[in-house]
Biopython code that builds the backbone (N, CA, C, O; Angstrom):
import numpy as np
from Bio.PDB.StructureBuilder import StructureBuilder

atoms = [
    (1, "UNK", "N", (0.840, -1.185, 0.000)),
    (1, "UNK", "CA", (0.000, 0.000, 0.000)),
    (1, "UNK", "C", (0.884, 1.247, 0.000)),
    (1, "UNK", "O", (1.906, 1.337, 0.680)),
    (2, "UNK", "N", (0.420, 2.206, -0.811)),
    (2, "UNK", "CA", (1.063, 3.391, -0.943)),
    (2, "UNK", "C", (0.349, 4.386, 0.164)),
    (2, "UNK", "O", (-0.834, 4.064, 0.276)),
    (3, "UNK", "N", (0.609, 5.209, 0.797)),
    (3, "UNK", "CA", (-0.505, 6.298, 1.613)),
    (3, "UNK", "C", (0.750, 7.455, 1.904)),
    (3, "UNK", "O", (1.856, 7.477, 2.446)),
    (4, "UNK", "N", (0.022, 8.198, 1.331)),
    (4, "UNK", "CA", (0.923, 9.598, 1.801)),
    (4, "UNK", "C", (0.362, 10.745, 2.765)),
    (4, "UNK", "O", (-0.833, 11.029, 2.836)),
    (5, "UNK", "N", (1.188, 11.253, 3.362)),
    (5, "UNK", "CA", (0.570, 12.425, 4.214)),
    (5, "UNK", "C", (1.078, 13.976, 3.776)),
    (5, "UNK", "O", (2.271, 14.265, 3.868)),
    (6, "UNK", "N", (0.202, 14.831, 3.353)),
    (6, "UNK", "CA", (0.671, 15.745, 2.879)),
    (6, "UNK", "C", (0.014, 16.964, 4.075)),
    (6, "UNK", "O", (-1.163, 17.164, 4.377)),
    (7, "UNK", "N", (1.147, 17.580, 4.534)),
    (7, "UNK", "CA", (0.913, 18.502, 5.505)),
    (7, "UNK", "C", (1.990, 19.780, 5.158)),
    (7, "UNK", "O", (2.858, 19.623, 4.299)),
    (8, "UNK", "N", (1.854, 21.016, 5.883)),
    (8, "UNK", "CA", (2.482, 22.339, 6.012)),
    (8, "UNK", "C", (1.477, 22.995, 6.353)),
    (8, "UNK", "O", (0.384, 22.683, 6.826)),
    (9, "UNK", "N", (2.211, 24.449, 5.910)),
    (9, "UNK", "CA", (1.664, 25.999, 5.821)),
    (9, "UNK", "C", (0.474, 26.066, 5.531)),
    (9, "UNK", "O", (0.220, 25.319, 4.586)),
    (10, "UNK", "N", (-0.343, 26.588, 5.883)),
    (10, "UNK", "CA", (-1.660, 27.271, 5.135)),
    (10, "UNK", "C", (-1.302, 28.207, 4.024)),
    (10, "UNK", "O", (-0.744, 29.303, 4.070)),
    (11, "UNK", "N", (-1.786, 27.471, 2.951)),
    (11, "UNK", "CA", (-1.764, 28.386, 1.520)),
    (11, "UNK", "C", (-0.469, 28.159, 1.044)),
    (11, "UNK", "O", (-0.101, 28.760, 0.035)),
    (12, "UNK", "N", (0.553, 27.091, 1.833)),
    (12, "UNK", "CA", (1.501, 26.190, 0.728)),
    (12, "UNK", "C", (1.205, 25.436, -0.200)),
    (12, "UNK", "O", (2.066, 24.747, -0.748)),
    (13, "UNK", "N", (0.080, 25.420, -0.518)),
    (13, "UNK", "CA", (-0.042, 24.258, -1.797)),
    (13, "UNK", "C", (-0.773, 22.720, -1.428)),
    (13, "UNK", "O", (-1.308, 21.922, -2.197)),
    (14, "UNK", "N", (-0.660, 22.681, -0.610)),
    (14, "UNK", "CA", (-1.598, 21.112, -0.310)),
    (14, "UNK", "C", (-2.827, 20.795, -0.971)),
    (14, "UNK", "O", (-3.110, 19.602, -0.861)),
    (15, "UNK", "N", (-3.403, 21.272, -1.428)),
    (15, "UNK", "CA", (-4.737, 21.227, -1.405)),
    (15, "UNK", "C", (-4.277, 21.028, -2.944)),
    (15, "UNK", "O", (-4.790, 20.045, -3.478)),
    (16, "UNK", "N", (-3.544, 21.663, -3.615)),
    (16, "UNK", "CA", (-3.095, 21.602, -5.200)),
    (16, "UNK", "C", (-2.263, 20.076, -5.156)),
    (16, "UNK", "O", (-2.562, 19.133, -5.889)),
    (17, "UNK", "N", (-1.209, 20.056, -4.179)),
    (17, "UNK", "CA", (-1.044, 18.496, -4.422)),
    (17, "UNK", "C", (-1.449, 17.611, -4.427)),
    (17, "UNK", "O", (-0.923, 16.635, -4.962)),
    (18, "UNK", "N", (-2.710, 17.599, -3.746)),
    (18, "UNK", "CA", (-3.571, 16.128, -3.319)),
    (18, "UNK", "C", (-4.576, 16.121, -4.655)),
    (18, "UNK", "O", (-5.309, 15.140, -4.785)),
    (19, "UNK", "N", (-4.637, 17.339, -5.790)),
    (19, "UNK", "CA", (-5.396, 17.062, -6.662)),
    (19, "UNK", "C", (-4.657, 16.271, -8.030)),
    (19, "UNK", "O", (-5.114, 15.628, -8.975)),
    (20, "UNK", "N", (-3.200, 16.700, -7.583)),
    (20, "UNK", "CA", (-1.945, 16.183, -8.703)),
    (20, "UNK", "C", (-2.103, 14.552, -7.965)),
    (20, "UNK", "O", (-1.989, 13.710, -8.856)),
    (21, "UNK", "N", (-2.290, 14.032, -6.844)),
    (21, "UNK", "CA", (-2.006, 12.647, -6.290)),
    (21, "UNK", "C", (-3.888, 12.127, -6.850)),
    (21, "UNK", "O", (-4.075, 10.921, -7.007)),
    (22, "UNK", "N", (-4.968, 13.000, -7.069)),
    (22, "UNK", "CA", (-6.205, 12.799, -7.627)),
    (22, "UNK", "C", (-6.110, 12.071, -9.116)),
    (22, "UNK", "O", (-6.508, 10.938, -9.389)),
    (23, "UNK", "N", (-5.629, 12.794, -9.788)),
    (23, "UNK", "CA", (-5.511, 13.183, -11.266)),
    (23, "UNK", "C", (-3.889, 11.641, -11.642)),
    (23, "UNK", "O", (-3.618, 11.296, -12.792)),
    (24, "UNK", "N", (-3.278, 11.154, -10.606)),
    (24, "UNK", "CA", (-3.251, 9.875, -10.730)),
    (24, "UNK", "C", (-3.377, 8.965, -10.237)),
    (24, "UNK", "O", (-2.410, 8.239, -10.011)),
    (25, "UNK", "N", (-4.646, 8.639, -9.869)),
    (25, "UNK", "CA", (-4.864, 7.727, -9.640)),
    (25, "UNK", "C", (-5.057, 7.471, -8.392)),
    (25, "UNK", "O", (-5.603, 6.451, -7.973)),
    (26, "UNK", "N", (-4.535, 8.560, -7.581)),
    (26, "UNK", "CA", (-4.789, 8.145, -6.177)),
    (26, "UNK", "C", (-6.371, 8.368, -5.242)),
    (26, "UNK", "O", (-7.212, 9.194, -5.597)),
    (27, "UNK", "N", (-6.505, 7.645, -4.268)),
    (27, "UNK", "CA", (-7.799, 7.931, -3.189)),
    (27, "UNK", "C", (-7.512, 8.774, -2.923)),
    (27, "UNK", "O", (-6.359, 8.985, -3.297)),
    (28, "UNK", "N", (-8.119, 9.882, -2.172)),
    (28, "UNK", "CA", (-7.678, 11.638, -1.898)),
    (28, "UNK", "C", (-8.990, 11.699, -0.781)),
    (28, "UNK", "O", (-10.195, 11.599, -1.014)),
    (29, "UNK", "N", (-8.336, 11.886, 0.409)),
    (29, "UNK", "CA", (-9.409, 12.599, 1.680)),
    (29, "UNK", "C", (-8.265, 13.938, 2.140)),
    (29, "UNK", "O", (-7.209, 13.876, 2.771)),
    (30, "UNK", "N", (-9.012, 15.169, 1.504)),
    (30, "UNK", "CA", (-8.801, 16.447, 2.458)),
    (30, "UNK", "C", (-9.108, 16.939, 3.686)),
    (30, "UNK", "O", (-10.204, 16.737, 4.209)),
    (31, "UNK", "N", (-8.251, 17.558, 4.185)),
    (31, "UNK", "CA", (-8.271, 17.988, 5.791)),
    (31, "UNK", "C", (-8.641, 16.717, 6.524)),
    (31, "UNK", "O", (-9.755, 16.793, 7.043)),
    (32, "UNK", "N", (-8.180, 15.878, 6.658)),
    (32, "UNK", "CA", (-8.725, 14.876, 7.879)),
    (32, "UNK", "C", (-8.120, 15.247, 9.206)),
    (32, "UNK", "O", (-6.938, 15.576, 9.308)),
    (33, "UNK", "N", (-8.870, 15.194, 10.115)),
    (33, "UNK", "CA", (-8.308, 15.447, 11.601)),
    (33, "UNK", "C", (-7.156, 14.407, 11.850)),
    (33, "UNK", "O", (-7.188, 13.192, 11.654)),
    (34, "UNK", "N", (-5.900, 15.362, 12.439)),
    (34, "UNK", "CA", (-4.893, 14.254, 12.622)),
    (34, "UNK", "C", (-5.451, 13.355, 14.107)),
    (34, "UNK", "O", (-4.504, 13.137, 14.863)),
    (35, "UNK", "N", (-6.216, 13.052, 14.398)),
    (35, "UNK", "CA", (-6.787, 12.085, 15.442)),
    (35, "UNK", "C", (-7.275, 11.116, 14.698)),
    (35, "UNK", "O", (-7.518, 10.036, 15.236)),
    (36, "UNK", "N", (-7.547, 11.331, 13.142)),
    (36, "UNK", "CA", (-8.226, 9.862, 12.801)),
    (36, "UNK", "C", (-7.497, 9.229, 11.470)),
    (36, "UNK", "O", (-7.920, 8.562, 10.526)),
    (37, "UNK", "N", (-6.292, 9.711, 11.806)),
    (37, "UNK", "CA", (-5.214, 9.311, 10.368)),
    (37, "UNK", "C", (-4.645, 7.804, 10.944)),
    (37, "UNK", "O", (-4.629, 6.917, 10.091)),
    (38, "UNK", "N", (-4.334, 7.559, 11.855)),
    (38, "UNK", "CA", (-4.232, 5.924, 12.123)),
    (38, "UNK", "C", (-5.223, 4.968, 11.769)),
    (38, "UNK", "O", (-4.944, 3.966, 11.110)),
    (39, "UNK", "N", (-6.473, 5.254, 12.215)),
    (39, "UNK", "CA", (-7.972, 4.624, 11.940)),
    (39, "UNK", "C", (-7.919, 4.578, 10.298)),
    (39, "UNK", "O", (-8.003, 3.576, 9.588)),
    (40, "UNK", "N", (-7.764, 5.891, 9.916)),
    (40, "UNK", "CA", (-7.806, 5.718, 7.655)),
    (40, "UNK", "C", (-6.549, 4.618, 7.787)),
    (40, "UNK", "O", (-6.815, 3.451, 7.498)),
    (41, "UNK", "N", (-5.527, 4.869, 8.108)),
    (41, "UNK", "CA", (-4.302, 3.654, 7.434)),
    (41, "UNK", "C", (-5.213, 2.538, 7.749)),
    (41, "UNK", "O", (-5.531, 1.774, 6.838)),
    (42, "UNK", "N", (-5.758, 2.326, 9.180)),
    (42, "UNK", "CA", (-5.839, 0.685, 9.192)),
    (42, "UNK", "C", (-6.657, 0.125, 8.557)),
    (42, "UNK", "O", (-6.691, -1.088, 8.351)),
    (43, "UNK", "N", (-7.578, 1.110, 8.086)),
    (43, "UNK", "CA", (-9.006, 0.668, 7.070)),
    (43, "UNK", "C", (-8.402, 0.552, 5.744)),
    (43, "UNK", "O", (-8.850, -0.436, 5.162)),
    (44, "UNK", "N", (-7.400, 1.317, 4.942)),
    (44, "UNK", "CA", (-7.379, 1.294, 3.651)),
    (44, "UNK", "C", (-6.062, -0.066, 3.604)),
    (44, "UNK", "O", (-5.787, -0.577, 2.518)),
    (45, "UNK", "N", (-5.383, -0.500, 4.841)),
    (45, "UNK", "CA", (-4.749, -1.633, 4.779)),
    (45, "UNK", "C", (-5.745, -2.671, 4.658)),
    (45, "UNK", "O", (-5.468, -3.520, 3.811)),
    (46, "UNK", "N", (-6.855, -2.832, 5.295)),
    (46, "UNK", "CA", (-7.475, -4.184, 5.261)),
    (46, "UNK", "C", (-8.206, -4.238, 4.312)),
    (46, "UNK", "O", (-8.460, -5.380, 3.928)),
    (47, "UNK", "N", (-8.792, -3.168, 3.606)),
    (47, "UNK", "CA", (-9.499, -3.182, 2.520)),
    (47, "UNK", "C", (-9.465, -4.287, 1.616)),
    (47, "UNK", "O", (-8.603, -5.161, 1.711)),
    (48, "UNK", "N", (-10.180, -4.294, 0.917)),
    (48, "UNK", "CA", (-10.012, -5.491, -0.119)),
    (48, "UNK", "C", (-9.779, -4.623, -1.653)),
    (48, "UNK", "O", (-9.263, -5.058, -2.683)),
    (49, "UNK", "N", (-10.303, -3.383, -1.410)),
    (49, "UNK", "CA", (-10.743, -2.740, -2.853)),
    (49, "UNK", "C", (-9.435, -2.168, -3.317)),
    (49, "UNK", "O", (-8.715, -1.571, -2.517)),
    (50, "UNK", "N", (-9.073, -2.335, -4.660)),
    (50, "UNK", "CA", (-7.783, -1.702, -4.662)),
    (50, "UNK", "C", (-7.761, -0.449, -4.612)),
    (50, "UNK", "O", (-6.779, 0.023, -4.039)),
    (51, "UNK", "N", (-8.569, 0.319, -5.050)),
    (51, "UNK", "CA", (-8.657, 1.536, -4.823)),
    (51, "UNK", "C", (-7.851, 2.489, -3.402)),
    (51, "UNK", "O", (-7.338, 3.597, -3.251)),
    (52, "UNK", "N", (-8.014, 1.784, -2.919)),
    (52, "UNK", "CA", (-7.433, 1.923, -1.375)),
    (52, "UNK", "C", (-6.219, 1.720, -1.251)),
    (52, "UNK", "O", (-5.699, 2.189, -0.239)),
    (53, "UNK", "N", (-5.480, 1.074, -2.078)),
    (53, "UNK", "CA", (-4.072, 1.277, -1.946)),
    (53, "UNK", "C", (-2.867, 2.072, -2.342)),
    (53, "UNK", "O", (-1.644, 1.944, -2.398)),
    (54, "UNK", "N", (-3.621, 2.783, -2.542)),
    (54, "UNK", "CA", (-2.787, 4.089, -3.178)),
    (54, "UNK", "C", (-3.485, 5.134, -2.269)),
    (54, "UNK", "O", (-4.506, 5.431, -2.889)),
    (55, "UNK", "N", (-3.459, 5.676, -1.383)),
    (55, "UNK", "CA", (-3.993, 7.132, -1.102)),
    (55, "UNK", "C", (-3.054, 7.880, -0.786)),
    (55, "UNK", "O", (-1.878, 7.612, -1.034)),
    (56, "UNK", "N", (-3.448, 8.930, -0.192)),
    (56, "UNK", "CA", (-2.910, 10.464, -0.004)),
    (56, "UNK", "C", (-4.005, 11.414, 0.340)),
    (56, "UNK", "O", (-4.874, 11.799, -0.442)),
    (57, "UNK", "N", (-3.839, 11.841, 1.923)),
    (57, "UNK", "CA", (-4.143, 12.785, 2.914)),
    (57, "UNK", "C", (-3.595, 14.045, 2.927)),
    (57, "UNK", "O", (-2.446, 14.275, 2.551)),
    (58, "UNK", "N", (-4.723, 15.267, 3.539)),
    (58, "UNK", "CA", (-4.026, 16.895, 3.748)),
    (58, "UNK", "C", (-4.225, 16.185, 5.064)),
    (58, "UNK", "O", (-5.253, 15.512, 5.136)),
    (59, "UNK", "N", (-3.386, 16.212, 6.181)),
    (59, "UNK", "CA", (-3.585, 16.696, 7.568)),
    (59, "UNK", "C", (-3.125, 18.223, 7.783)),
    (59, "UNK", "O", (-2.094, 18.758, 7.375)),
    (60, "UNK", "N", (-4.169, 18.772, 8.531)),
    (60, "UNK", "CA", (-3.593, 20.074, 9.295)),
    (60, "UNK", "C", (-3.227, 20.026, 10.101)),
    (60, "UNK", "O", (-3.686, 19.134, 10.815)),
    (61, "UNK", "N", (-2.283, 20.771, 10.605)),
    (61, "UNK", "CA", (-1.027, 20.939, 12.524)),
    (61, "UNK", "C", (-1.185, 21.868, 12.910)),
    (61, "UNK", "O", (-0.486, 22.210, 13.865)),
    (62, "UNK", "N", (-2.207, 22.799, 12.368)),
    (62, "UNK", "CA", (-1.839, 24.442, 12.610)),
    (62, "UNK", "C", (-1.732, 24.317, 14.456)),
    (62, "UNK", "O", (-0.781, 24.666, 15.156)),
    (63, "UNK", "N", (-3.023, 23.712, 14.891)),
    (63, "UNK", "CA", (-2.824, 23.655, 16.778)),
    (63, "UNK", "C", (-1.862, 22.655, 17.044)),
    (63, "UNK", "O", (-1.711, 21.855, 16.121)),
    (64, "UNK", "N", (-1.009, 22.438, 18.286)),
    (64, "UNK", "CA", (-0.208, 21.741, 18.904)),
    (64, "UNK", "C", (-1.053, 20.638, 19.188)),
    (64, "UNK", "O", (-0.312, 19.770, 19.651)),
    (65, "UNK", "N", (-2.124, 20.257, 19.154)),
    (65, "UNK", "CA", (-2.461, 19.150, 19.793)),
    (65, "UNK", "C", (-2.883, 18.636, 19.001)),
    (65, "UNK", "O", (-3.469, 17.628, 19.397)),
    (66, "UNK", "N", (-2.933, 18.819, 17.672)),
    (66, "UNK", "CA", (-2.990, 18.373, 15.860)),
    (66, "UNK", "C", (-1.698, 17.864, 15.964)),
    (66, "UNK", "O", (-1.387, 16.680, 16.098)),
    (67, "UNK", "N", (-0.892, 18.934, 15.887)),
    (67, "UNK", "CA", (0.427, 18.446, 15.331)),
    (67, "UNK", "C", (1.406, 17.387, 16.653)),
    (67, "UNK", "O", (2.560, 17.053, 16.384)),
    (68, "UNK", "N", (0.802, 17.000, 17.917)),
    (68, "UNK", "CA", (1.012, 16.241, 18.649)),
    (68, "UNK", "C", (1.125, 14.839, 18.003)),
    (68, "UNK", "O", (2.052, 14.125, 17.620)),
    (69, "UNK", "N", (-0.714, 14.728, 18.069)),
    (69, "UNK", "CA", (-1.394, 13.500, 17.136)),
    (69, "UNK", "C", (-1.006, 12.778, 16.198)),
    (69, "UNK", "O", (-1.292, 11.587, 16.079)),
    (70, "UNK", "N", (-0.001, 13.728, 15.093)),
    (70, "UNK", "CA", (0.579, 13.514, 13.863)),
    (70, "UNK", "C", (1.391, 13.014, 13.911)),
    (70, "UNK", "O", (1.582, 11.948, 13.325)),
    (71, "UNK", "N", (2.566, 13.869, 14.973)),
    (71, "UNK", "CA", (3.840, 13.428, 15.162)),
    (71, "UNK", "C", (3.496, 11.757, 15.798)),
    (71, "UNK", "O", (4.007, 10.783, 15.245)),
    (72, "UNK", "N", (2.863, 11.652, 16.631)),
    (72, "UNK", "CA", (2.473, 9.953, 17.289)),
    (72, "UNK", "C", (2.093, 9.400, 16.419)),
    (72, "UNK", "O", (2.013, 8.265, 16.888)),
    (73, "UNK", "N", (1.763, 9.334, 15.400)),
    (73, "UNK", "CA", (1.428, 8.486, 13.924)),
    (73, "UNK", "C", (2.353, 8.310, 13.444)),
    (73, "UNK", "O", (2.886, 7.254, 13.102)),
    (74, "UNK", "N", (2.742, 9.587, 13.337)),
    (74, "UNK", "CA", (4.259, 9.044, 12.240)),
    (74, "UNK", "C", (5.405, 8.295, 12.811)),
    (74, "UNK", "O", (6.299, 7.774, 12.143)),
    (75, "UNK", "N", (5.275, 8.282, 14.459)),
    (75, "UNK", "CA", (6.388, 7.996, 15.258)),
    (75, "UNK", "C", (5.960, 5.883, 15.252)),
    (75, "UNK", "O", (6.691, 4.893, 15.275)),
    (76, "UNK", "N", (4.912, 6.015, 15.223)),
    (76, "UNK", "CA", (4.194, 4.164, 15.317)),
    (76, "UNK", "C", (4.321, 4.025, 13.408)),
    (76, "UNK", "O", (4.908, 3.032, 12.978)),
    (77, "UNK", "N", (3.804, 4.952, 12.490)),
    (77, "UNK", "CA", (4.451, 3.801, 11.486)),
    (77, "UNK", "C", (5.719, 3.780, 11.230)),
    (77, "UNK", "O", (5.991, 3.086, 10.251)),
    (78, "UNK", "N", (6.565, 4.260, 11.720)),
    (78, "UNK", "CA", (8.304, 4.175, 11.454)),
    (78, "UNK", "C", (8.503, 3.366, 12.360)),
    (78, "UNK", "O", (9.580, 2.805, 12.157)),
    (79, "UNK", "N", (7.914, 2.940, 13.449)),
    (79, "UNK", "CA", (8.394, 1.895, 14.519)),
    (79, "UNK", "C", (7.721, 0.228, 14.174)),
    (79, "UNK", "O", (7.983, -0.855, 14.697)),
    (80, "UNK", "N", (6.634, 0.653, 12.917)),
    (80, "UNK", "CA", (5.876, -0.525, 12.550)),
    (80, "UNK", "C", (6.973, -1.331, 11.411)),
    (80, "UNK", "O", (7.423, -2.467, 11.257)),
    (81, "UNK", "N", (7.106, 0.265, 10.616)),
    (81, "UNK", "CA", (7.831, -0.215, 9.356)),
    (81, "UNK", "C", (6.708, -0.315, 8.532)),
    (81, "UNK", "O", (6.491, -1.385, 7.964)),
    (82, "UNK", "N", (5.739, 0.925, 8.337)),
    (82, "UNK", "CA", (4.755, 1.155, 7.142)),
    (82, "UNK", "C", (5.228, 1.800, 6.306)),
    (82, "UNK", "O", (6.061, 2.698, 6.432)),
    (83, "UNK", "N", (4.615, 1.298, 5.126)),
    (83, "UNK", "CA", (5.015, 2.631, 3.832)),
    (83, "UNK", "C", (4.089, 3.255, 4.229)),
    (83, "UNK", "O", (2.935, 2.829, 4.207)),
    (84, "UNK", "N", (4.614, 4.964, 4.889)),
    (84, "UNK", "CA", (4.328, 6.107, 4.566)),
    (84, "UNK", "C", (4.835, 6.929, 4.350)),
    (84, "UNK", "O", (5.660, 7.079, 5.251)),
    (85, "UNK", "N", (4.928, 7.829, 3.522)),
    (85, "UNK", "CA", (5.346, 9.142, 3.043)),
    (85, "UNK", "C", (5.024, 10.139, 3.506)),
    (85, "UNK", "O", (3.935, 10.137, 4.078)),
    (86, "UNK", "N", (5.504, 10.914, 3.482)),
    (86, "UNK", "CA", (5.557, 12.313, 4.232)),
    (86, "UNK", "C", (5.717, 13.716, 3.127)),
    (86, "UNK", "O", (6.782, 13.975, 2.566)),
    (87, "UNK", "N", (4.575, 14.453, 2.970)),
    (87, "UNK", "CA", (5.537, 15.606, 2.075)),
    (87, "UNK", "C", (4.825, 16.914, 3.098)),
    (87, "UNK", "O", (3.731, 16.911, 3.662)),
    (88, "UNK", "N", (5.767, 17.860, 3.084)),
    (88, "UNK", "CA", (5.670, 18.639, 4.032)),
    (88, "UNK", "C", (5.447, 20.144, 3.189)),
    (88, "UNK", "O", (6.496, 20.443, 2.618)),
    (89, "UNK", "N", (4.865, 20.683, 3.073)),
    (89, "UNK", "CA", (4.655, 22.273, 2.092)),
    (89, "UNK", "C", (5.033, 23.300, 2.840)),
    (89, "UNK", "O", (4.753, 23.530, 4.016)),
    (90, "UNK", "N", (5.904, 24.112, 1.844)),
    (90, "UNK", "CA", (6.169, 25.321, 3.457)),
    (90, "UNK", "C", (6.670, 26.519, 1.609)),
    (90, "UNK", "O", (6.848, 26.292, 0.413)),
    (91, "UNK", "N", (6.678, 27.720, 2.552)),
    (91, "UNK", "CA", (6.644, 28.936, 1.038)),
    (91, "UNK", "C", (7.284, 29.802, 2.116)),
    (91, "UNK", "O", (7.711, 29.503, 3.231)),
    (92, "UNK", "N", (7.223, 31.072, 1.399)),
    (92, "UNK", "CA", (7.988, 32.653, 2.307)),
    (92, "UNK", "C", (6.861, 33.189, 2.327)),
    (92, "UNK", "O", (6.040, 33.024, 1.425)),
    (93, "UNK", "N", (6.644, 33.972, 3.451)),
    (93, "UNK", "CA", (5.457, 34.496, 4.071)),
    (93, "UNK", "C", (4.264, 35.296, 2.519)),
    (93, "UNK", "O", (3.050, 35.225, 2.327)),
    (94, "UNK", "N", (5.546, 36.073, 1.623)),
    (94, "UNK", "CA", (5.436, 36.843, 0.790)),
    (94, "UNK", "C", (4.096, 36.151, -0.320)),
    (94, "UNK", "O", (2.927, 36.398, -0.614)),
    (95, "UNK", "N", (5.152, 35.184, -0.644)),
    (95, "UNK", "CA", (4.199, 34.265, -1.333)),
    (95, "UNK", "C", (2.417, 33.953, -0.663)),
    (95, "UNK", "O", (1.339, 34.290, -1.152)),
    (96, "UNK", "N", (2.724, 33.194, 0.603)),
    (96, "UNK", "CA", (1.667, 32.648, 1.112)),
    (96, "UNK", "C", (0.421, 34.189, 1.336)),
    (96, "UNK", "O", (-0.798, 34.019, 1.320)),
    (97, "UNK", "N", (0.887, 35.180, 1.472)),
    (97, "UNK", "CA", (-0.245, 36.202, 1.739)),
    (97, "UNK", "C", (-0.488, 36.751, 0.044)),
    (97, "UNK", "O", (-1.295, 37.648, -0.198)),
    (98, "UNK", "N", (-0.007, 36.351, -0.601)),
    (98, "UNK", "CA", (-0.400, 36.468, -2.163)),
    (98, "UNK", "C", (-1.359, 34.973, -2.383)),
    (98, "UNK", "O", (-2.550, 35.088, -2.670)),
    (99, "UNK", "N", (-0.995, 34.179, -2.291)),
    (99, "UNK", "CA", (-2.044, 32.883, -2.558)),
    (99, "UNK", "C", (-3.500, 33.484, -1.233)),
    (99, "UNK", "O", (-4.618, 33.952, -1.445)),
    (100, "UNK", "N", (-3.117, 33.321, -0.560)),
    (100, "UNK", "CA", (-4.531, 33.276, 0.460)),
    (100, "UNK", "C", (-5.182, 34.974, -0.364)),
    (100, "UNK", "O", (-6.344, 35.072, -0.759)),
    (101, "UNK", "N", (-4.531, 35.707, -0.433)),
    (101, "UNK", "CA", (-5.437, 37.317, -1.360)),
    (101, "UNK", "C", (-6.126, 37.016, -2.389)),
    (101, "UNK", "O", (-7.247, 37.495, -2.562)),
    (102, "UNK", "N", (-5.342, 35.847, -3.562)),
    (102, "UNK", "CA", (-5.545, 35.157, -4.595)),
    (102, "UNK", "C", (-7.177, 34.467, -4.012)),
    (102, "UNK", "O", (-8.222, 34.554, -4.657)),
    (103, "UNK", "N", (-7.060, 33.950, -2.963)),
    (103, "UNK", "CA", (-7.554, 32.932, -2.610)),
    (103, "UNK", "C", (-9.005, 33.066, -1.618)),
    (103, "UNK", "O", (-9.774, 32.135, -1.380)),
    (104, "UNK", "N", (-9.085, 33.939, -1.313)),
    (104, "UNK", "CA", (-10.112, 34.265, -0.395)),
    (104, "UNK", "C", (-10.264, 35.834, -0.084)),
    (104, "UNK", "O", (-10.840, 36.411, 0.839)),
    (105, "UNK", "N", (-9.592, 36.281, -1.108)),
    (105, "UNK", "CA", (-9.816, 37.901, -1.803)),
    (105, "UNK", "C", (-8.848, 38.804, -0.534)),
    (105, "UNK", "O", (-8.593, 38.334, 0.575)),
    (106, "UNK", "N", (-8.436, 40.112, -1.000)),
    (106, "UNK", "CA", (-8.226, 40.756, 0.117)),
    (106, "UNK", "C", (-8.748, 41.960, 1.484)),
    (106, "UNK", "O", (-8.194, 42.847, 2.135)),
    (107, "UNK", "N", (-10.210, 41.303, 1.401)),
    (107, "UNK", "CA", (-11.103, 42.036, 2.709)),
    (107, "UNK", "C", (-10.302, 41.512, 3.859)),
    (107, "UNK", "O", (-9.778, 40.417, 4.063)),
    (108, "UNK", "N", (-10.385, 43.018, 4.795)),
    (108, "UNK", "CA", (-9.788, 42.396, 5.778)),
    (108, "UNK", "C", (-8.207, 42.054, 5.793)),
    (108, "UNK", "O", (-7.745, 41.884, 6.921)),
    (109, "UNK", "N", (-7.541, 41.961, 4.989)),
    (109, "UNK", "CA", (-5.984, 41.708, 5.004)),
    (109, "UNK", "C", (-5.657, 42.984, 4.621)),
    (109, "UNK", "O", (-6.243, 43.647, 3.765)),
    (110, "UNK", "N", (-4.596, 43.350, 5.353)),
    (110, "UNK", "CA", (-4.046, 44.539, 5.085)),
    (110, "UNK", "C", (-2.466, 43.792, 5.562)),
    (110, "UNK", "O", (-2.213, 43.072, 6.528)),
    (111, "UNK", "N", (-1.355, 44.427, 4.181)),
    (111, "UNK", "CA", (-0.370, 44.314, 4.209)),
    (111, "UNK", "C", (0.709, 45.437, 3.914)),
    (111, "UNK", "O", (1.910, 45.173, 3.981)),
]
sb = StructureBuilder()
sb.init_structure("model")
sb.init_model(0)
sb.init_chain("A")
sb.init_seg("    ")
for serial, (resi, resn, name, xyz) in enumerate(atoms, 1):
    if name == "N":
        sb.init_residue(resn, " ", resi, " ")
    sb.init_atom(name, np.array(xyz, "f"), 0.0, 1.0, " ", f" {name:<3s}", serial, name[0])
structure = sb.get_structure()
């Protein structure tokens, strides 16, 4: 089984990668709470459907007790010895307040 976790920045790009991991072929669940990213691995491992063996997740970390959760996932499948992947999105502030203006207009943002 393939399963990737795609996490960072707000308005790094995640949301654009998980449509590039869409567009081949992969299962794609956005924003899942990092509290229930162990529960998705163990379901799309037992699955029968192939479909399921290829996915790729956005988790968000923005709170510490997200990015707690995450880190304890990732810390049990490296101690399991799962294929998972990790891609991490990160930009310069500059950029990211140009995508989110792009992105949800600029009311309210002042730069």
């Amino acid at each position: 089984m393939e399963f990737v976790i795609i996490t960072g920045m707000s308005g790094a790009g995640k949301t654009s990668a998980l449509h590039v991991f869409e567009d081949i072929g992969y299962y794609c669940v956005d924003n899942i709470p990092s509290s229930l990213l162990s529960t998705l691995y163990s379901l799309c491992l037992n699955s029968k459907d192939e479909m399921m063996k290829r996915v790729a997740v956005v988790v968000d970390v923005r709170g510490t007790e997200n990015f707690n959760d995450l880190y304890a996932d990732v810390e049990q499948f490296k101690n399991k010895k799962e294929s998972v992947s990790i891609l991490f999105f990160d930009d310069g502030l500059d950029r990211l307040i140009i995508r989110y203006m792009c992105s949800r207009g600029s009311r309210g943002l002042w730069v």
